[in-house]
C-alpha positions, 0 to 999 in steps of 0.5 A: 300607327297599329291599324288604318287610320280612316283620316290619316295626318302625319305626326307634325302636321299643321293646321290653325294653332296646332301641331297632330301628335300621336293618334289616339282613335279611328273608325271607317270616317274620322279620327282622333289625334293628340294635338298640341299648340304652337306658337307662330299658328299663322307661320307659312306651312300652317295647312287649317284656316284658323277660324274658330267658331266659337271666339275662343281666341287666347283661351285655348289650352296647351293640349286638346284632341282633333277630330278629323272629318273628311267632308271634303271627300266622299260622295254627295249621300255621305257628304250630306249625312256626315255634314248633318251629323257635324252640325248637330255636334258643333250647333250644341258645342257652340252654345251650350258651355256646362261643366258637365259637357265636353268642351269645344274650342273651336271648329277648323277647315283644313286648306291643303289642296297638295293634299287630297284626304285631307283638303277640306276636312272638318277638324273639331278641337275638343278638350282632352279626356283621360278615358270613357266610363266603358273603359273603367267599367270593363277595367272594374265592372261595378265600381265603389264610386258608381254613385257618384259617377251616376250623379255627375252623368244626372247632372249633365243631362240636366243641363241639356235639357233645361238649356232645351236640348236632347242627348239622343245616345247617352251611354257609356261610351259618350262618358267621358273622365277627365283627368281630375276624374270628373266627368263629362257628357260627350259626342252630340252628333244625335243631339236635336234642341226641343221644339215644344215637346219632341226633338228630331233626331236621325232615326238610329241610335243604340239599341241597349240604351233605346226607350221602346216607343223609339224602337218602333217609332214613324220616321218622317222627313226630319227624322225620329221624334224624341224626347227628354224622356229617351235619356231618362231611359238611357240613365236608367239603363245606365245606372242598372249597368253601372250599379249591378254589372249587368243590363236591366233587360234579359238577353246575350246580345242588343237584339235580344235586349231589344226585343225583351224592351219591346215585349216589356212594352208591350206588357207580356213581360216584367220588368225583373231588376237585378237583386244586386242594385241597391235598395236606394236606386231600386226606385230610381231605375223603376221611374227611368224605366218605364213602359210609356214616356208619359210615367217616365220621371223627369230630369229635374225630379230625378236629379233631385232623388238621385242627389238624395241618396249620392248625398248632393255629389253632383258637382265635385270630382275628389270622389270620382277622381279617387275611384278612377285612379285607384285599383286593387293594391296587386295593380299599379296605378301605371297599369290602371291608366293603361288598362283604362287607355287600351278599353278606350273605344273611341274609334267606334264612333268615328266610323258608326257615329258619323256615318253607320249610325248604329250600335254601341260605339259611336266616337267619345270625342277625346281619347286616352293618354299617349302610348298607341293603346287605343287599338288593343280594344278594337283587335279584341272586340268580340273575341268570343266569336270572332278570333283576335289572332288572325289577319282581321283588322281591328279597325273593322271587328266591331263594324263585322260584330255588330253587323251579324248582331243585328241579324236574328239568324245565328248563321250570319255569324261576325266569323262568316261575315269576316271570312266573306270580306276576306274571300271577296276583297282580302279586306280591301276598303279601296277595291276597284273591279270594273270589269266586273263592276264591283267596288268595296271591302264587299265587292258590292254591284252598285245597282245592287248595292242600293236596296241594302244601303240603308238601315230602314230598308228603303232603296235609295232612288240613284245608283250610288257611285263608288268609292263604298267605304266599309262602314256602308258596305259592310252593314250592307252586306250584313242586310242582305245575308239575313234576307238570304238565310229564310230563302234558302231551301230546308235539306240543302247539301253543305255548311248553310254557313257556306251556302248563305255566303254562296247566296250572296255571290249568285243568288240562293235561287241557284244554290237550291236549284243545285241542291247545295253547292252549284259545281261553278262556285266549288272554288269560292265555297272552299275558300269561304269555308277555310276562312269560316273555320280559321275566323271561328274561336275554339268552342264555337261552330 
């Protein structure tokens, strides 16, 4: 195993019928493991209970994939969001069985009081993929078969909402290929089952695949209303990706999509789709793309125009099954699979879907094939802003990344925000102060902690109690280093870099009383700025 694994079960662990393989994926609060199945799953040494959620019984196959969730630890917050998010995924598993969703074969308590992380871990058996559609696109960016891929994804959305559910994050990640190469619609942790007209959802979701009515939605008791028309939005966002290489909406990076989404909302901007998606999809992106949800096209009709120009590909896979197999002649198949195992970014997910709740990556419910691929696509996430070749470890890069992309201020850059868990904590999830009453990979204060912990800006009414795993702390620390930056004085002394990661160590009234660096923190800002610069790629500031 390459990098920490949030879950860790060793290579032949027991639990109901099978036996934990090689690890496919991680992120900072669940992970995925290869598994297959033995005989004798009842034998003494077997730590699961068996009982599986949906009586499944005999029908299980030889392999699946295990997804690891720690609900037996943690603390009462983290228990309550992870557990919502589990039941969410299980409740749609449990009663939805559609050939063009992923499948759940049973749900699994693990019983094991020897073992502390893993005693009361919820463990899901899903069917085994061979790789998502964000793998493939980054393997080939505008792919010959994008059409037919696009119909099956239809499809799937189509049997969720006529069986009266919504997807609520639709996006590459959550497309899985599986080894036929047809496709399946995956991870269902936002998905909500419609009462009337409007789901309830978490209030989080992706930004790129996020319709703008949603982005500044009211958030009440149950959550966010959503509807149908969400995953209207995210296929077409989808399709515009897939067809073109490109998204539709101007901006390097989600917040400046997203503020480009809201301002075409707002109708101060055009809708100025790609000259390179073709004439045929041009109208069908036009009507997923909408200003409001009340002109947006509805599932079955956009089912039916895009069965209309994919020629009714909708359900067989020979056609996608050739186009994920196949590659330019100069490479392999051998090498294809693996390109397309190592893109997998499975283990975002574990870590943002399960608990941060955020941005491009939470987990596709299966994993690519053996070979321990799965961590090259984190140690290179964000490669152009955060270096690939320093003691950064992958399991946390996108967490850091898309932290400092949430930030409008360039100066909370993923290379300070690294620099400043390395100065603080040197990367330590586990880290345990008292004397100074500071926990985490952030050295968080507990008392401070609270005003920062949450992504609508609410406080939390109770001091949280530690353990604070990364993917709390460091969104967290990512807040607070964006409020800091406007408060600093214009024509302080030093790297405002420096001085914003300074701000967070004392305060940033001290550094502009100081003019600068205050002499009692030298020390800390020489440290931060040796970082900053070792973390920063060539080119960059």
């Amino acid at each position: 195993m390459t990098e920490p694994y949030a879950v860790p079960v060793p290579r032949g662990y027991r639990v109901g019928a099978w036996e934990v393989r090689e690890p496919i994926a991680t992120g900072a609060f669940g992970s995925v493991y290869a598994a297959h199945r033995t005989d004798g799953a009842d034998d003494e040494g077997s730590a699961g209970d068996t009982g599986g959620a949906d009586g499944t019984g005999g029908d299980l196959p030889q392999t699946a994939a295990l997804k690891f969730l720690p609900t037996g630890t943690g603390t009462p917050r983290q228990l309550a969001h992870l557990r919502d998010l589990i039941e969410r995924e299980v409740e749609l598993l449990r009663r939805l069985r559609q050939p063009r969703l992923i499948r759940m074969y049973e749900t699994l308590t693990v019983d094991d009081p020897a073992n502390s992380r893993l005693d009361g871990a919820t463990v899901l058996v899903l069917e085994r993929a061979e790789g998502s559609l964000s793998a493939l696109l980054r393997a080939t960016p505008r792919p010959p078969a994008g059409p037919v891929l696009l119909a099956q994804v239809c499809a799937g959305l189509a049997q969720l909402h006529r069986a009266g559910w919504v997807h609520g994050d639709l996006k590459p990640a959550n497309v899985l290929l599986m080894a036929d190469g047809s496709v399946r619609l995956a991870d269902f942790n936002m998905a909500a089952e419609m009462e009337g007209t409007h789901a309830y959802t978490p209030a989080f979701s992706t930004p790129d695949y996020t319709p703008p009515e949603l982005l500044w939605s009211e958030i009440g008791e149950r959550g966010r209303r959503i509807r149908p028309s969400a995953d209207v939005w995210a296929f077409g966002v989808l399709a515009h990706l897939v067809l073109t290489g490109s998204f539709p909406l101007p901006g390097g990076t989600p917040t400046a999509r997203r503020d480009a989404a809201i301002a075409y909302a707002r109708g101060t901007h055009e809708l100025r789709l790609s000259p390179e998606l073709p004439s045929a999809w041009r109208e069908i992106v036009r009507a997923c793309l909408t200003r409001t949800h009340a002109d947006r096209i509805g599932t079955d009709a956009l089912l039916r125009r895009v069965t209309g120009v994919t020629g009714g590909m909708t359900g067989g896979a020979s056609g996608l099954a050739r186009f994920s197999l196949r590659r330019p002649r100069a490479r392999p198949r051998r090498k294809v699979l693996a390109a397309a195992a190592a893109g997998l970014v499975a283990l975002t997910a574990l870590g943002y879907g399960v608990v941060r709740w955020a941005d491009d990556g939470r987990e596709p419910v299966a994993g690519p094939r053996p070979g321990g691929t799965a961590s090259v696509a984190a140690a290179s996430y964000g490669a152009a802003e955060l270096r690939t070749d320093r003691d950064v470890p992958p399991a946390y890069r996108r967490l850091i990344v898309d932290t400092a992309h949430e930030c409008g201020h360039k100066e909370v850059s993923p290379a300070l925000i690294a620099a400043m868990l390395k100065v603080e904590s040197d990367f330590d999830p586990d880290l345990a102060d008292p004397d100074k009453n500071e926990y985490g990979i952030a050295r968080w204060t507990p008392s401070v902690l609270r005003w920062w912990m949450n992504a609508d800006g609410a406080p939390d009414k109770t001091v949280p109690r530690p353990p604070f795993p990364p993917a709390e702390s460091i969104p967290a620390m990512g807040r607070y280093l964006c409020w800091i930056t406007p408060h600093l004085d214009a024509g302080l002394r030093g790297d405002r870099r420096v001085l914003i990661a300074l701000s967070y160590r004392t305060s940033y009234k001290k550094v502009n009383d100081a003019g600068g660096v205050p002499p009692k923190y030298r020390d800390y800002a020489d440290r931060v700025a040796h970082r900053l610069k070792e973390y920063t790629p060539s080119g960059g500031k």
